[in-house]
C-alpha positions as CSV (number, residue, x, y, z in Angstrom):
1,X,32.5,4.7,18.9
2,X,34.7,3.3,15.9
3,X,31.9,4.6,13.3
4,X,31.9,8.4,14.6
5,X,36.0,8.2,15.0
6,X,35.9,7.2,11.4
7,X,33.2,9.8,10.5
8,X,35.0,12.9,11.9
9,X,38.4,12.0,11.1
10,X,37.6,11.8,7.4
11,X,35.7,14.7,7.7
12,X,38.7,16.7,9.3
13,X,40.7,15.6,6.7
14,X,38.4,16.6,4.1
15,X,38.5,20.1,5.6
16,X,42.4,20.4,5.8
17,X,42.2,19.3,2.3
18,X,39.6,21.8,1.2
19,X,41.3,24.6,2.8
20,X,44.8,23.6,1.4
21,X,46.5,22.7,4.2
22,X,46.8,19.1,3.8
23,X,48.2,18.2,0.2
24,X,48.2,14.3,-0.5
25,X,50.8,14.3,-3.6
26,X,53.7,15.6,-1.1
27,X,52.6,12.3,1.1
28,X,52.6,10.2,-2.4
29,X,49.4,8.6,-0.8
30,X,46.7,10.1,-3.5
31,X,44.8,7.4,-5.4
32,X,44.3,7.2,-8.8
33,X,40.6,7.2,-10.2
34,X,41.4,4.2,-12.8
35,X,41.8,2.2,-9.6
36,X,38.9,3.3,-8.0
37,X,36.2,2.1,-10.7
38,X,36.9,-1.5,-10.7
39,X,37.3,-2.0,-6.4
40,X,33.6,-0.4,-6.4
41,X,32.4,-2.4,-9.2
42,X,33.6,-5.5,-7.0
43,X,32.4,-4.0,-4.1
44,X,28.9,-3.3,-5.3
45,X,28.5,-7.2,-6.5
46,X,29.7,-8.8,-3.3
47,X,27.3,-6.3,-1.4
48,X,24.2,-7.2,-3.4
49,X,25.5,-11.2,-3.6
50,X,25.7,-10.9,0.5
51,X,22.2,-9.0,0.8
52,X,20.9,-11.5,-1.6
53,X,22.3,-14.2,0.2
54,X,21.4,-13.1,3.8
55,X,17.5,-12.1,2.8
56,X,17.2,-15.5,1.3
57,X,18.2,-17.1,4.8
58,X,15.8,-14.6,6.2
59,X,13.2,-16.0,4.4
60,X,13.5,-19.4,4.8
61,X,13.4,-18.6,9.0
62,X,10.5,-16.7,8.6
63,X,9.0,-19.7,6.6
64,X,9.8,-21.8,9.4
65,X,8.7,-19.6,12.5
66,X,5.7,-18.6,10.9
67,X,4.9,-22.8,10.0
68,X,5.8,-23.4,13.6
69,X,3.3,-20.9,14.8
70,X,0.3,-22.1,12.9
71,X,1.1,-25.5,14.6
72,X,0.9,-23.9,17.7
73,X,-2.3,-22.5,16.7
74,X,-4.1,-25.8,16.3
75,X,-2.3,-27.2,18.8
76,X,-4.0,-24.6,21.0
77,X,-7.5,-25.1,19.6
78,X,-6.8,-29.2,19.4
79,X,-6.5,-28.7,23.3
80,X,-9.4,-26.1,24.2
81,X,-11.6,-28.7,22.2
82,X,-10.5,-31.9,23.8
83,X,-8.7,-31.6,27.3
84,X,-11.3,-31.4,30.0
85,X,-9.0,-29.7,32.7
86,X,-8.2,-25.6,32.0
87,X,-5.7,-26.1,34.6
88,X,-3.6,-28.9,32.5
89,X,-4.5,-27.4,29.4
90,X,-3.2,-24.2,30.5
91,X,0.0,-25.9,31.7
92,X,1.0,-27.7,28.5
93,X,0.2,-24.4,26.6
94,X,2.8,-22.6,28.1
95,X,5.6,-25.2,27.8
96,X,4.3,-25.5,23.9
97,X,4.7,-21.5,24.3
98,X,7.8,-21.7,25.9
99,X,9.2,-24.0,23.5
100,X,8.6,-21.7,20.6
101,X,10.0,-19.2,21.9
102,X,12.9,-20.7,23.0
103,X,13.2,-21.9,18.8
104,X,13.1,-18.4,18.1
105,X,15.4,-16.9,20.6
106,X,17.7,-19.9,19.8
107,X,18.2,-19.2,16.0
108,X,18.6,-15.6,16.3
109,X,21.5,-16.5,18.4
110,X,20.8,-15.3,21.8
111,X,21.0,-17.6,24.9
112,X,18.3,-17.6,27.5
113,X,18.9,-16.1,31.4
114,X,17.7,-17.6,34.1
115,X,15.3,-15.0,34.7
116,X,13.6,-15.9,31.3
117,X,13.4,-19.5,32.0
């Protein structure tokens, strides 16, 4: 909601502007270009430094989840090799499942319904 409110009320002001019926100098609220260069040169830094910053933490999760589920791989083939019962094996698969899962749901910052357990 706030994005489109933003979107069309700067681009009705653009039109009153464009069609001279809204004039910012008799407001005293037009901004001067000198001001405008440095703002977006610290602006475009701190973007780039907080991209940087958050695809670097990306990485290091996917580093981990995709570690975590190479485990569960041999884990899984560990089992299929040496348990004798499918029934048990089958069991502790899914709670080794589960408990992946619930790794990956927990980090992203979700919380588990009932339903899901």
């Amino acid at each position: 909601f706030e994005f489109w409110f933003l979107l069309f009320m700067n681009l009705g002001v653009f039109m009153a502007h464009q069609r001279g019926m809204f004039h910012p100098e008799d407001l005293n609220i037009e901004l001067p270009w000198a001001l405008t260069g440095t703002t977006g040169g610290l602006m475009t830094f701190f973007a780039v430094f907080y991209n940087s910053n958050s695809f670097q933490r990306y990485n290091e999760l996917y580093k981990v989840v995709k570690r975590m589920s190479g485990y569960v791989v041999e884990v899984v083939i560990a089992m299929r090799c040496r348990v004798p019962s499918k029934a048990h094996a089958r069991r502790a698969l899914r709670y080794i499942l589960a408990s992946n899962f619930v790794f990956i749901y927990g980090r992203e910052g979700g919380a588990l319904e009932k339903e899901e357990w």
